[in-house]
mmCIF file of the N, C-alpha and C atoms, coordinates in Angstrom:
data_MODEL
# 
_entry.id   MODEL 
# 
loop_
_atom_site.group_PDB 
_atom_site.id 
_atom_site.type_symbol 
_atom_site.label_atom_id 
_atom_site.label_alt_id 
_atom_site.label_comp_id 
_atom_site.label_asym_id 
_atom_site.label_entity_id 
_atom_site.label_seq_id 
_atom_site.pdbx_PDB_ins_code 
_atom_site.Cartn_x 
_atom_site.Cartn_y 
_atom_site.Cartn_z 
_atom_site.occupancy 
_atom_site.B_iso_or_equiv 
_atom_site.pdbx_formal_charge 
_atom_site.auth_seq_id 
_atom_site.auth_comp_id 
_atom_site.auth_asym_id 
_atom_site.auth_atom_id 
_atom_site.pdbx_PDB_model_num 
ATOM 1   N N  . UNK A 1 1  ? -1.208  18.439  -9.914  1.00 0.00 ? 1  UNK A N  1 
ATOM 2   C CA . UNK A 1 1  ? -0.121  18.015  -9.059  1.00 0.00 ? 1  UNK A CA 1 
ATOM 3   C C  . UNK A 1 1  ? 0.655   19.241  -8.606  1.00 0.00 ? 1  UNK A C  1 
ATOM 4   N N  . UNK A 1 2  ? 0.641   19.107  -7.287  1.00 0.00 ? 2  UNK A N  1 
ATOM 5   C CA . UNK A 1 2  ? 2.002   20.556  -6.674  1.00 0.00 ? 2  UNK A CA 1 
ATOM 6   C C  . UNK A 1 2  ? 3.407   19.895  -6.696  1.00 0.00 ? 2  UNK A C  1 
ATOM 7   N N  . UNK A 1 3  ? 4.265   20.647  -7.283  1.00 0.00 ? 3  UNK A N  1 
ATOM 8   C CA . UNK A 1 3  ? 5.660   20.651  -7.562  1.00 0.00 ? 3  UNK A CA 1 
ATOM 9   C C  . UNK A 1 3  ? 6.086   21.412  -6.990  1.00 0.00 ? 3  UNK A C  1 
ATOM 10  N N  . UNK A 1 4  ? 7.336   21.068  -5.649  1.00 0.00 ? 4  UNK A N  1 
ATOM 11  C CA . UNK A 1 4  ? 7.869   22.125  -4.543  1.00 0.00 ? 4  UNK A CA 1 
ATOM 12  C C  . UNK A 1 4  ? 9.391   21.852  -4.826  1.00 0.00 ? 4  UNK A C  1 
ATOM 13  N N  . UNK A 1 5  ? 9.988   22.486  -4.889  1.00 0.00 ? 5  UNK A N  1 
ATOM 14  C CA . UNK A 1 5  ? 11.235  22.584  -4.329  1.00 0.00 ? 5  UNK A CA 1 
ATOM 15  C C  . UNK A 1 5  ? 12.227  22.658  -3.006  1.00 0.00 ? 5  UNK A C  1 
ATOM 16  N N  . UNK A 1 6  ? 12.798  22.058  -3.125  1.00 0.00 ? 6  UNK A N  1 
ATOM 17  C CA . UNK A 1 6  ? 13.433  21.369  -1.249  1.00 0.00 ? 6  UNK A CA 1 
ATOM 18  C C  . UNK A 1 6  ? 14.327  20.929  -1.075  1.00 0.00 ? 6  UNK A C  1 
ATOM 19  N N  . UNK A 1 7  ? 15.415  21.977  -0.035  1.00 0.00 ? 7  UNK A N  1 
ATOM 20  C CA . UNK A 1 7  ? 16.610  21.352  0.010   1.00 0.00 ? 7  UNK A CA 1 
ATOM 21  C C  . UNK A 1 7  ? 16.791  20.111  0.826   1.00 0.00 ? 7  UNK A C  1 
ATOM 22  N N  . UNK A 1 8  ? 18.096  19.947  1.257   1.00 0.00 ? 8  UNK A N  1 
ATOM 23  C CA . UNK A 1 8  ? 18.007  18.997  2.401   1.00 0.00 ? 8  UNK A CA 1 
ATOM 24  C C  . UNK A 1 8  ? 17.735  19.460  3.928   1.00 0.00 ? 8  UNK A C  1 
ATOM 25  N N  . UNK A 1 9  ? 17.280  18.585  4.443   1.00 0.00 ? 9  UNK A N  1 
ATOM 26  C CA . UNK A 1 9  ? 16.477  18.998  5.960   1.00 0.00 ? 9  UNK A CA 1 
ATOM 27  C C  . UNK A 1 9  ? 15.351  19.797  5.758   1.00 0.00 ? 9  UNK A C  1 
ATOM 28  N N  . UNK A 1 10 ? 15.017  20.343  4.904   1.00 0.00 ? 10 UNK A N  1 
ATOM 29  C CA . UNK A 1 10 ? 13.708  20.808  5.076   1.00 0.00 ? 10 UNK A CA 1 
ATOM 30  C C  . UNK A 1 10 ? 12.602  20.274  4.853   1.00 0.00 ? 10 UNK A C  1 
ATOM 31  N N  . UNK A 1 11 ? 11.261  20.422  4.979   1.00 0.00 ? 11 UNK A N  1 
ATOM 32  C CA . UNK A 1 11 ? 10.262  20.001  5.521   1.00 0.00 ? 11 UNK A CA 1 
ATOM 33  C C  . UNK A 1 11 ? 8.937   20.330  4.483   1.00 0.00 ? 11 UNK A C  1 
ATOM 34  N N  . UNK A 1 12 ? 7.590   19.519  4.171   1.00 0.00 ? 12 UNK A N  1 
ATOM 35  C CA . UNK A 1 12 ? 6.586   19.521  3.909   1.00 0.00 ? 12 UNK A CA 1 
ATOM 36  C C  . UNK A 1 12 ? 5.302   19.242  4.973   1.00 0.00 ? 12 UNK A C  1 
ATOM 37  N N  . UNK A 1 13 ? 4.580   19.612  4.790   1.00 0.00 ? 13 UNK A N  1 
ATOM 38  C CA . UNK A 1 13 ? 3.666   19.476  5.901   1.00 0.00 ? 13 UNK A CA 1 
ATOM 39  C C  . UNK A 1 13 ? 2.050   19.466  5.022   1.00 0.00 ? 13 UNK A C  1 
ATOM 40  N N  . UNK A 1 14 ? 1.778   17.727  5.028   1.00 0.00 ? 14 UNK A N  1 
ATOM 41  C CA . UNK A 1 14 ? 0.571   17.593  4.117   1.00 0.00 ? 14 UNK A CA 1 
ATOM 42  C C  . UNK A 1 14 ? -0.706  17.486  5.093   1.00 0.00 ? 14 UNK A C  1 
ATOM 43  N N  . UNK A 1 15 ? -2.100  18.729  5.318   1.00 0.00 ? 15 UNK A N  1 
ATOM 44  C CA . UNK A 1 15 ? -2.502  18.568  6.364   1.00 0.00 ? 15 UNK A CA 1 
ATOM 45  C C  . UNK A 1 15 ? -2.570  19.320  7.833   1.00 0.00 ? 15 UNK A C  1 
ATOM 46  N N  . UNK A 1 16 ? -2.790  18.387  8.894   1.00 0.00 ? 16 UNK A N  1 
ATOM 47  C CA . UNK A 1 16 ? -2.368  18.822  10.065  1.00 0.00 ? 16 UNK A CA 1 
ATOM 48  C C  . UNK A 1 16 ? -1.281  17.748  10.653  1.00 0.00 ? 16 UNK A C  1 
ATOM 49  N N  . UNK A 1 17 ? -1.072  16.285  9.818   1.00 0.00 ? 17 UNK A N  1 
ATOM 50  C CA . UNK A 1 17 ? -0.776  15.220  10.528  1.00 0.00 ? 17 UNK A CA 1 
ATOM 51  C C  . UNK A 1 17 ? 0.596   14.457  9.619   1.00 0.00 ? 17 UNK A C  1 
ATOM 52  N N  . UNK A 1 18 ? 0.257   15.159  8.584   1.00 0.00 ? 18 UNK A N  1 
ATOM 53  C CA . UNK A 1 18 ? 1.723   14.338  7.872   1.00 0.00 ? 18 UNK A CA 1 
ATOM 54  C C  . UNK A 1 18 ? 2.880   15.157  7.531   1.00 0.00 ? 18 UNK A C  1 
ATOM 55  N N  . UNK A 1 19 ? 3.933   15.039  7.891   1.00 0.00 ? 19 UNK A N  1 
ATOM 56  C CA . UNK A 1 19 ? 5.456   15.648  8.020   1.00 0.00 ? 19 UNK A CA 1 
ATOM 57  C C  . UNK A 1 19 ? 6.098   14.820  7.091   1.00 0.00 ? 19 UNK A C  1 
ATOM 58  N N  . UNK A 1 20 ? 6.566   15.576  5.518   1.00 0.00 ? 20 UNK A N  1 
ATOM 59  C CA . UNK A 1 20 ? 8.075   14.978  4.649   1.00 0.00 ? 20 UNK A CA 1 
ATOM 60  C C  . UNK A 1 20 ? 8.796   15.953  4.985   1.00 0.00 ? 20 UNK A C  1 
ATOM 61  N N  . UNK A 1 21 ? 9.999   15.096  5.434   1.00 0.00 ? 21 UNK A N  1 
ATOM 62  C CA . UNK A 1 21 ? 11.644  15.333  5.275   1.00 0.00 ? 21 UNK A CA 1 
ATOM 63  C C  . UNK A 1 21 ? 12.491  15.149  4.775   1.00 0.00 ? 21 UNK A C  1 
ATOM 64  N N  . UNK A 1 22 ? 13.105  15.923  3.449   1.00 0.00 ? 22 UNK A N  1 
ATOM 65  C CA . UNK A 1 22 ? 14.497  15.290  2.987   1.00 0.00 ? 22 UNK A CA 1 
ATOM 66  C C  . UNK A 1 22 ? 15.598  15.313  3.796   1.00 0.00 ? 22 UNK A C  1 
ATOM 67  N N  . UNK A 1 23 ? 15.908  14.043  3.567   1.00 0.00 ? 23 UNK A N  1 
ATOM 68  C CA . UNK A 1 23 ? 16.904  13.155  4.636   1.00 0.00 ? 23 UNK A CA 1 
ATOM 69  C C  . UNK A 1 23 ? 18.091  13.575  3.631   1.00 0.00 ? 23 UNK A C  1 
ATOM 70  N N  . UNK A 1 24 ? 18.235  13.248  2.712   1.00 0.00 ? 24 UNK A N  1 
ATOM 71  C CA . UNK A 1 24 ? 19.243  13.516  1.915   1.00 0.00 ? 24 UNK A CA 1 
ATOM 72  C C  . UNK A 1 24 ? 19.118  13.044  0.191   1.00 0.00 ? 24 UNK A C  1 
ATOM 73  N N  . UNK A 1 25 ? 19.626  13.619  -0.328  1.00 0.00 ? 25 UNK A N  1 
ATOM 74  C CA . UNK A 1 25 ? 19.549  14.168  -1.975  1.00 0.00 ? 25 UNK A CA 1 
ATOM 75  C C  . UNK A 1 25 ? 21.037  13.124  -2.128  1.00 0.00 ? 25 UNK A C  1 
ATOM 76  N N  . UNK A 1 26 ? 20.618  12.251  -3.237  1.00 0.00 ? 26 UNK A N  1 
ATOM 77  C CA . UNK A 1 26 ? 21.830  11.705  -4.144  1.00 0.00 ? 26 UNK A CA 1 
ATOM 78  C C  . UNK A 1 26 ? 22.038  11.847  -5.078  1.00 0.00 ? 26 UNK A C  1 
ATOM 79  N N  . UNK A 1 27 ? 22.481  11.322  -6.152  1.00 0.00 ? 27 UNK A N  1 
ATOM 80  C CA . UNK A 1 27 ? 22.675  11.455  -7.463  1.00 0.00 ? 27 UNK A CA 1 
ATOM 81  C C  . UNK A 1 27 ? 21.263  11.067  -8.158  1.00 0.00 ? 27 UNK A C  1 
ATOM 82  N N  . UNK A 1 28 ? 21.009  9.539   -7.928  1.00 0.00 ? 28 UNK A N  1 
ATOM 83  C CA . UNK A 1 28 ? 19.611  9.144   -8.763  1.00 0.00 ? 28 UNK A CA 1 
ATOM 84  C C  . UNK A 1 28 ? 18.380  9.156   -7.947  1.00 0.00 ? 28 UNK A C  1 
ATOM 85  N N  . UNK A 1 29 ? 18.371  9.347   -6.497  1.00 0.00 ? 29 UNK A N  1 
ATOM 86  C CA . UNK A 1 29 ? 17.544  9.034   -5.440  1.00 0.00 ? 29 UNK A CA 1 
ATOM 87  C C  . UNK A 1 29 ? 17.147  10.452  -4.440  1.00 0.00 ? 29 UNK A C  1 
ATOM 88  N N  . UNK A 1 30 ? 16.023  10.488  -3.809  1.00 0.00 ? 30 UNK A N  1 
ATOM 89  C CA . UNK A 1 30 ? 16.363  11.600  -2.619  1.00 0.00 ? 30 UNK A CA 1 
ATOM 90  C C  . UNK A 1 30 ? 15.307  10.498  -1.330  1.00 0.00 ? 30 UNK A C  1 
ATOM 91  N N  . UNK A 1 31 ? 15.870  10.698  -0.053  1.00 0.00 ? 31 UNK A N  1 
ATOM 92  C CA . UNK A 1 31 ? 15.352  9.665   1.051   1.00 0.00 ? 31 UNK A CA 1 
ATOM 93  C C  . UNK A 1 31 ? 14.765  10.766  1.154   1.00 0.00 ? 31 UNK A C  1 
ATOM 94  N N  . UNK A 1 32 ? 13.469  10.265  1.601   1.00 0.00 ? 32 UNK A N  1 
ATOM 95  C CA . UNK A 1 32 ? 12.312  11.522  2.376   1.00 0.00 ? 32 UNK A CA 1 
ATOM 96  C C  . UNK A 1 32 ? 12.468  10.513  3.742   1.00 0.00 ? 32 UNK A C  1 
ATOM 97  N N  . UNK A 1 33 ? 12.043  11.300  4.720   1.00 0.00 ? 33 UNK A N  1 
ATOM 98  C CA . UNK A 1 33 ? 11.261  10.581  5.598   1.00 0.00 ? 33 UNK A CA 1 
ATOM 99  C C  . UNK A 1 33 ? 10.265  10.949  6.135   1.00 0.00 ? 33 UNK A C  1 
ATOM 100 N N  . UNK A 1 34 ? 8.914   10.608  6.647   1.00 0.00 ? 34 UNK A N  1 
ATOM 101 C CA . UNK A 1 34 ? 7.490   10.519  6.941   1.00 0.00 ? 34 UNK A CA 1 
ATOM 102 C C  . UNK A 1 34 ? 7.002   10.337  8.115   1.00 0.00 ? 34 UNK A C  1 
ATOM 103 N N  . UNK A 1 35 ? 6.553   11.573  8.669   1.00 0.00 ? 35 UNK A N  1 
ATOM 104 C CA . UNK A 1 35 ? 5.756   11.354  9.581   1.00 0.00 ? 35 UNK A CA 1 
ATOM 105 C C  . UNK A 1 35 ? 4.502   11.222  9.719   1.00 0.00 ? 35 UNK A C  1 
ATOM 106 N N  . UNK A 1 36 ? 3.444   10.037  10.128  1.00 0.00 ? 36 UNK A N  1 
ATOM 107 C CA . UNK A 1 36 ? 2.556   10.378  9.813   1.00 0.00 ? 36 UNK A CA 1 
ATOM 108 C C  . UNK A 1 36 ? 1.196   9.879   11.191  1.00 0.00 ? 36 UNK A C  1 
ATOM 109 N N  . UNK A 1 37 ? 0.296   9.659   11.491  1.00 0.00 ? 37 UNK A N  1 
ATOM 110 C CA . UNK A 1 37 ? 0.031   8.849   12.256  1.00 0.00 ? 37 UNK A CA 1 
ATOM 111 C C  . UNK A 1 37 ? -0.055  7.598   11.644  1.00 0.00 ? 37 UNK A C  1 
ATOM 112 N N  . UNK A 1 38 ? -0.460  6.471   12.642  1.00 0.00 ? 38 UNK A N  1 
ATOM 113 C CA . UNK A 1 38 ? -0.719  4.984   12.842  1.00 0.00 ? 38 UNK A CA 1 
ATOM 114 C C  . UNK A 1 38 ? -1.554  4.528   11.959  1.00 0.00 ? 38 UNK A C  1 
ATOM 115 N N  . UNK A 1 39 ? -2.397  5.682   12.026  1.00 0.00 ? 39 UNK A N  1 
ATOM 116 C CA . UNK A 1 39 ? -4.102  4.946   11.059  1.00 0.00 ? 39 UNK A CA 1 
ATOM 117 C C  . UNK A 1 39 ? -3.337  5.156   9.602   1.00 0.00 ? 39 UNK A C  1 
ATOM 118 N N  . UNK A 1 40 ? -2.712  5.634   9.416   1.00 0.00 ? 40 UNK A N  1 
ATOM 119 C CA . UNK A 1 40 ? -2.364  5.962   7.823   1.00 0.00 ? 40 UNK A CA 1 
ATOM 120 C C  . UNK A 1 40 ? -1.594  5.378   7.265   1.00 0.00 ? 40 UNK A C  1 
ATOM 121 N N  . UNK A 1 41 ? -1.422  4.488   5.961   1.00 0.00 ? 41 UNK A N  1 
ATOM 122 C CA . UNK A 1 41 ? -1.475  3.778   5.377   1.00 0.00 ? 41 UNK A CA 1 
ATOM 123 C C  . UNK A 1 41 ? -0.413  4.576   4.536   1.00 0.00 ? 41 UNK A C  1 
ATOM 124 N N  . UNK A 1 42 ? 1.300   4.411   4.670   1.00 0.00 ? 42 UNK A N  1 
ATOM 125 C CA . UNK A 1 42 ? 2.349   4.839   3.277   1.00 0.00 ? 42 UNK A CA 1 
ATOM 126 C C  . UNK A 1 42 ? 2.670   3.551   2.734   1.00 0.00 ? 42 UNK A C  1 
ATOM 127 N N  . UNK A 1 43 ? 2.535   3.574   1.584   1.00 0.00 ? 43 UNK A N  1 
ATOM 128 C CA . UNK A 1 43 ? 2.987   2.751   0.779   1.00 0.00 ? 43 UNK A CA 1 
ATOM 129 C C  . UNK A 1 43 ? 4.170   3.353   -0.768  1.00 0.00 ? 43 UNK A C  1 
ATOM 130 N N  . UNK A 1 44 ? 5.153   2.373   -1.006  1.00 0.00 ? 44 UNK A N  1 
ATOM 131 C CA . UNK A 1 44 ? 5.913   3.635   -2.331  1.00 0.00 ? 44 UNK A CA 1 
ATOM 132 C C  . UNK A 1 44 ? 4.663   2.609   -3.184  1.00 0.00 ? 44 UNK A C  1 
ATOM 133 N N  . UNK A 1 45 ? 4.967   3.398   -4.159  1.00 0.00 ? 45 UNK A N  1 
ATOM 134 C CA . UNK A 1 45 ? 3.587   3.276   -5.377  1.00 0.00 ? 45 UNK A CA 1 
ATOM 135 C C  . UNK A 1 45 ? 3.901   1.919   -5.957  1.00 0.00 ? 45 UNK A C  1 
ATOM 136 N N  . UNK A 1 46 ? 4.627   1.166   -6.305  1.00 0.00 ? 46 UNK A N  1 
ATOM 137 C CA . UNK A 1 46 ? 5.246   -0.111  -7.022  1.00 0.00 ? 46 UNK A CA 1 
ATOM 138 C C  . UNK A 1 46 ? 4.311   -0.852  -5.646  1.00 0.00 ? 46 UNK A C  1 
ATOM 139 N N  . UNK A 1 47 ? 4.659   -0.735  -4.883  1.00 0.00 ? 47 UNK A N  1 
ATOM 140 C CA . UNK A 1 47 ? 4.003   -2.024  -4.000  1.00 0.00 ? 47 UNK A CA 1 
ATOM 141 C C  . UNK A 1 47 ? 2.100   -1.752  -3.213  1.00 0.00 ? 47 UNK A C  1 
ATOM 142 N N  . UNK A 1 48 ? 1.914   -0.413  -3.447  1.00 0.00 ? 48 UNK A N  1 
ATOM 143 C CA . UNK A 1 48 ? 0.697   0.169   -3.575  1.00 0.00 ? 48 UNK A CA 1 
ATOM 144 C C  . UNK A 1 48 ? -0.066  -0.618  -4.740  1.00 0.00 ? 48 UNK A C  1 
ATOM 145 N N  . UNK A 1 49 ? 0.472   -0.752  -5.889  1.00 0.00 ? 49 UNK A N  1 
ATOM 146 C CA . UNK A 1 49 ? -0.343  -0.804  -7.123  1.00 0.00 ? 49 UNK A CA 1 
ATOM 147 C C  . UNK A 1 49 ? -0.414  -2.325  -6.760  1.00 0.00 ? 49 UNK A C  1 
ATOM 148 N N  . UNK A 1 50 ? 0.827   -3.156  -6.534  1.00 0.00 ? 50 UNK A N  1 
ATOM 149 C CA . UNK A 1 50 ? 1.083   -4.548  -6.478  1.00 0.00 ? 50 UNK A CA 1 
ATOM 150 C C  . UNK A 1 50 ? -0.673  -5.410  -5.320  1.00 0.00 ? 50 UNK A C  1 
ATOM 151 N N  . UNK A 1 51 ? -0.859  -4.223  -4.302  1.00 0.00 ? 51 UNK A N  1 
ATOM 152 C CA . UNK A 1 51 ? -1.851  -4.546  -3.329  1.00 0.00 ? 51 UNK A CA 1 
ATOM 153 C C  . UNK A 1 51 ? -2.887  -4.534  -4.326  1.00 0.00 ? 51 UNK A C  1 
ATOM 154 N N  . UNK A 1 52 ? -3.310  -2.877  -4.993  1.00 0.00 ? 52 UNK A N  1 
ATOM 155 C CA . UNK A 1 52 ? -3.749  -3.048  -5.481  1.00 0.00 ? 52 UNK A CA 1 
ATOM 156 C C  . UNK A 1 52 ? -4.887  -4.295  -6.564  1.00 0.00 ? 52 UNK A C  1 
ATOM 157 N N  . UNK A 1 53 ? -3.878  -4.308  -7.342  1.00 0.00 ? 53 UNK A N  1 
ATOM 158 C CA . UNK A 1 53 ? -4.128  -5.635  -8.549  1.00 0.00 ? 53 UNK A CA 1 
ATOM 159 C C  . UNK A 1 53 ? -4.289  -6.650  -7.813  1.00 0.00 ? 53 UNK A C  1 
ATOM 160 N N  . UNK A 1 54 ? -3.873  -7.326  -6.413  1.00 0.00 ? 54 UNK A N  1 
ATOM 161 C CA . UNK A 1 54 ? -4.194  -8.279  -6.050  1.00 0.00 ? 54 UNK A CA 1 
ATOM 162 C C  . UNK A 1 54 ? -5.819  -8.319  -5.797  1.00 0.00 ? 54 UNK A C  1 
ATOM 163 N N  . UNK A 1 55 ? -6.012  -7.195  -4.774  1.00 0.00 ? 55 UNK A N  1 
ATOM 164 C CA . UNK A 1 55 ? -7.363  -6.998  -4.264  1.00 0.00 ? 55 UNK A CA 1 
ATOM 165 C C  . UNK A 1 55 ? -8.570  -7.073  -5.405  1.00 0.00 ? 55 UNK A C  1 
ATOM 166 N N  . UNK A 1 56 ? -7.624  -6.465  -6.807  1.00 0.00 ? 56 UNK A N  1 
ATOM 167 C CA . UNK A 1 56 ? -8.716  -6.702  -7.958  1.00 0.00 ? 56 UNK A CA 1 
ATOM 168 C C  . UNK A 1 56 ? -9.227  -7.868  -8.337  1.00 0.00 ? 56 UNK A C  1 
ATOM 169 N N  . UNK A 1 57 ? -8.010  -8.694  -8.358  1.00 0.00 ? 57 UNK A N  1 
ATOM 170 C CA . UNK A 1 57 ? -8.140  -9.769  -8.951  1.00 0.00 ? 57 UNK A CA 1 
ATOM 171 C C  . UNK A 1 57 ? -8.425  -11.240 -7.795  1.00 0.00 ? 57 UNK A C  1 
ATOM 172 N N  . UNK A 1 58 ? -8.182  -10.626 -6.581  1.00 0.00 ? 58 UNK A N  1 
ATOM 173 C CA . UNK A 1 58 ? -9.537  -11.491 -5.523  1.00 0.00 ? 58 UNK A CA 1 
ATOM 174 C C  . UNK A 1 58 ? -11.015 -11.245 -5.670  1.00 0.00 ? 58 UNK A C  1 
ATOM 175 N N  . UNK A 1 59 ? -11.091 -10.208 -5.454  1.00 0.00 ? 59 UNK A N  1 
ATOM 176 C CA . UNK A 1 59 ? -12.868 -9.941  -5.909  1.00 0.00 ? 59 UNK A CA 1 
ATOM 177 C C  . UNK A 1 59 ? -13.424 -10.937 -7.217  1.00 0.00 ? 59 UNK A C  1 
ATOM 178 N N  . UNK A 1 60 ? -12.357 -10.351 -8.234  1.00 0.00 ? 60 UNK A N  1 
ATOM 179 C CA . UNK A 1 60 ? -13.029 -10.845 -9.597  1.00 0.00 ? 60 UNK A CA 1 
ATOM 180 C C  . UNK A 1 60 ? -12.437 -12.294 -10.013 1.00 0.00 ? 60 UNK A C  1 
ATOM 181 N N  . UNK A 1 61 ? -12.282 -12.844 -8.901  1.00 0.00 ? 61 UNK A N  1 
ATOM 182 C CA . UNK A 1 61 ? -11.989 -14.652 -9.231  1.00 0.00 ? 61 UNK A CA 1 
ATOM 183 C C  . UNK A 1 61 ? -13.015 -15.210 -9.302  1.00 0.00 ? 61 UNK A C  1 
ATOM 184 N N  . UNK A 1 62 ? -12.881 -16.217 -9.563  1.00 0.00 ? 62 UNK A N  1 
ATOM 185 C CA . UNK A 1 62 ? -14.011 -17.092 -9.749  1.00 0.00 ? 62 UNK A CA 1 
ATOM 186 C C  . UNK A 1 62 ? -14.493 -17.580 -8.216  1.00 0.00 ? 62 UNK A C  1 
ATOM 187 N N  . UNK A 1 63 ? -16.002 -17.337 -7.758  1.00 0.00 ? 63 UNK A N  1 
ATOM 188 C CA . UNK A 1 63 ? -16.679 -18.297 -6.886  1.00 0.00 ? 63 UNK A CA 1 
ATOM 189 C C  . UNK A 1 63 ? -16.996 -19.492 -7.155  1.00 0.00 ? 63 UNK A C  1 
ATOM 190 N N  . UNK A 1 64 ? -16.567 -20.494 -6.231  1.00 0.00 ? 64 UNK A N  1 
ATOM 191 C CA . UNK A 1 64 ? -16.617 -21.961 -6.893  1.00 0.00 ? 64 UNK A CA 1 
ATOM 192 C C  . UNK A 1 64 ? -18.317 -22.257 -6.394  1.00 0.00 ? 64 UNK A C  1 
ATOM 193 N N  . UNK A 1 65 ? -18.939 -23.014 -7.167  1.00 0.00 ? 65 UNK A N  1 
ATOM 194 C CA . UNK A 1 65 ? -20.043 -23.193 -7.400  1.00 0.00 ? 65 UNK A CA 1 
ATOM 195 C C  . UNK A 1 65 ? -20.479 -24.337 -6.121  1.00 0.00 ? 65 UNK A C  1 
ATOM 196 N N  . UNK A 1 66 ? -22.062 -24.276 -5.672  1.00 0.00 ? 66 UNK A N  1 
ATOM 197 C CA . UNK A 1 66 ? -22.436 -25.171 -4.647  1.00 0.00 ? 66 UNK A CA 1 
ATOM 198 C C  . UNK A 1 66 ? -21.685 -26.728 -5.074  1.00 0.00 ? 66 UNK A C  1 
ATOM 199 N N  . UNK A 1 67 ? -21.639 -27.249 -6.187  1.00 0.00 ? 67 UNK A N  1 
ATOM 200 C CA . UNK A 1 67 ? -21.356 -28.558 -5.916  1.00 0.00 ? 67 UNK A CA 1 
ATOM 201 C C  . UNK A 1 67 ? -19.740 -28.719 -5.727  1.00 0.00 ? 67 UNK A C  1 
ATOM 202 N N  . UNK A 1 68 ? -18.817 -27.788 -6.099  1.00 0.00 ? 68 UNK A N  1 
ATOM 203 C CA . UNK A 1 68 ? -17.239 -27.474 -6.331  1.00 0.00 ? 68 UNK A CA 1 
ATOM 204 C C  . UNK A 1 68 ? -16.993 -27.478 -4.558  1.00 0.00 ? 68 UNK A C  1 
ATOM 205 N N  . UNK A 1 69 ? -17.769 -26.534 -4.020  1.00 0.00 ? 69 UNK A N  1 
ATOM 206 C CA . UNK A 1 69 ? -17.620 -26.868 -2.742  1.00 0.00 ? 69 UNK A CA 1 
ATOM 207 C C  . UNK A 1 69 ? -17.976 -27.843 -1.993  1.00 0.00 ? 69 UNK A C  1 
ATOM 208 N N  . UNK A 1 70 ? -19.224 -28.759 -2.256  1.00 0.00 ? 70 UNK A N  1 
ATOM 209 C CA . UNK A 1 70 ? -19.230 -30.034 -1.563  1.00 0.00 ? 70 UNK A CA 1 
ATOM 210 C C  . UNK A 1 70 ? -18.097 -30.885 -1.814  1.00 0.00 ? 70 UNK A C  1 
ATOM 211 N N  . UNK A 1 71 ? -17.608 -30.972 -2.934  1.00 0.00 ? 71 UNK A N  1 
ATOM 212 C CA . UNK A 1 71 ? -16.669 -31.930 -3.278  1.00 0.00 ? 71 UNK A CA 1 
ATOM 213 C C  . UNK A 1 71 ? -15.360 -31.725 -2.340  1.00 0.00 ? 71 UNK A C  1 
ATOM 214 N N  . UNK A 1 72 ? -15.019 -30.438 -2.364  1.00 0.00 ? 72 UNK A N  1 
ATOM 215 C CA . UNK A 1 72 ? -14.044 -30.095 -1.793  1.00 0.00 ? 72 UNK A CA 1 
ATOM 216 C C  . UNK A 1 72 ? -14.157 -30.110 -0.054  1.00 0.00 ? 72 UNK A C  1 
ATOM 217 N N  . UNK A 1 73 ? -15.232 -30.147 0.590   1.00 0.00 ? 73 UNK A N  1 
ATOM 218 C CA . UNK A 1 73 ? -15.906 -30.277 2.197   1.00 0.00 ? 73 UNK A CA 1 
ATOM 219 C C  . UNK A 1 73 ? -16.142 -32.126 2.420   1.00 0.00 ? 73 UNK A C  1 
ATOM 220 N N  . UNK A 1 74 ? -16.040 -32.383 1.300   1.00 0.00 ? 74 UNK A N  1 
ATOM 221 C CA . UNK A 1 74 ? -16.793 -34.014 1.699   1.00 0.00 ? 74 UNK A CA 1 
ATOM 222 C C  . UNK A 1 74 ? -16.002 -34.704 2.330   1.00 0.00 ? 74 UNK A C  1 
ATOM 223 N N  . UNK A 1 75 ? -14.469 -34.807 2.131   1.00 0.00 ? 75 UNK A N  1 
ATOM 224 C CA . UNK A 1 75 ? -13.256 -35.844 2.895   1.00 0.00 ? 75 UNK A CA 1 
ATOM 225 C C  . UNK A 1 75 ? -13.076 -34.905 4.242   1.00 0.00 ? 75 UNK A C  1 
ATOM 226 N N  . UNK A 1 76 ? -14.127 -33.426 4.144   1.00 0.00 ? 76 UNK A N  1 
ATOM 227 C CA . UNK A 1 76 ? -13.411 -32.966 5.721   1.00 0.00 ? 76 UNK A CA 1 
ATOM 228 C C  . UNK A 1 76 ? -14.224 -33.354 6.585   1.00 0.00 ? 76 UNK A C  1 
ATOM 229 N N  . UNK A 1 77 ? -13.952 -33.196 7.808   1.00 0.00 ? 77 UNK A N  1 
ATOM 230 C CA . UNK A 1 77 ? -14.376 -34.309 9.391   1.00 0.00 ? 77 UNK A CA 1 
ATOM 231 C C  . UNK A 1 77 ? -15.101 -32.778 10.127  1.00 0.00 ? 77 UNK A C  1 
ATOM 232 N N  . UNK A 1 78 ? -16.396 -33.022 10.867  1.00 0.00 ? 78 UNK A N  1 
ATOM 233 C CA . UNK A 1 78 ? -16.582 -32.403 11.119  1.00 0.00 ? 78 UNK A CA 1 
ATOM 234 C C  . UNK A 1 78 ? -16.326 -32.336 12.716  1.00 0.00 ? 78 UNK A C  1 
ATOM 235 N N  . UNK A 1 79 ? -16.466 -30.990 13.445  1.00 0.00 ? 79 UNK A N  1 
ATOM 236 C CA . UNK A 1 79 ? -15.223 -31.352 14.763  1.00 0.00 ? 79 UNK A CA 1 
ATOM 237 C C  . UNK A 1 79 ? -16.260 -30.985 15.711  1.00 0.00 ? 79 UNK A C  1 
# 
């Protein structure tokens, strides 16, 4: 891991395409802000991981079995 030091207003540059800015330094907090392009995907890590574990735990659900699904298709109408 790189560990930088940074006042306020100054700048990181991850790349050719992503720009951090400290916006400002508080007591328990510091606001960055991010430039980055469109295609790229920021997430803070709490709601990263949250996607995460979901996506895990869709894959690894249970597939309902050929007859689980007839049962469940049989009262539907076909259009």
């Amino acid at each position: 891991m790189l560990v930088v030091t940074r006042k306020k207003d100054e700048k990181l540059i991850i790349g050719n395409e992503i720009e951090i800015q400290v916006l400002r330094i508080g007591r328990d907090n510091v606001r960055l802000g991010i430039k980055a392009p469109a295609h790229i995907s920021i997430y803070r890590y709490e709601i990263y991981e949250a996607i995460k574990n979901e996506n895990v735990s869709a894959v690894t659900s249970q597939i309902p079995d050929k007859e689980t699904l007839e049962k469940i298709t049989k009262g539907m109408k076909a259009e």
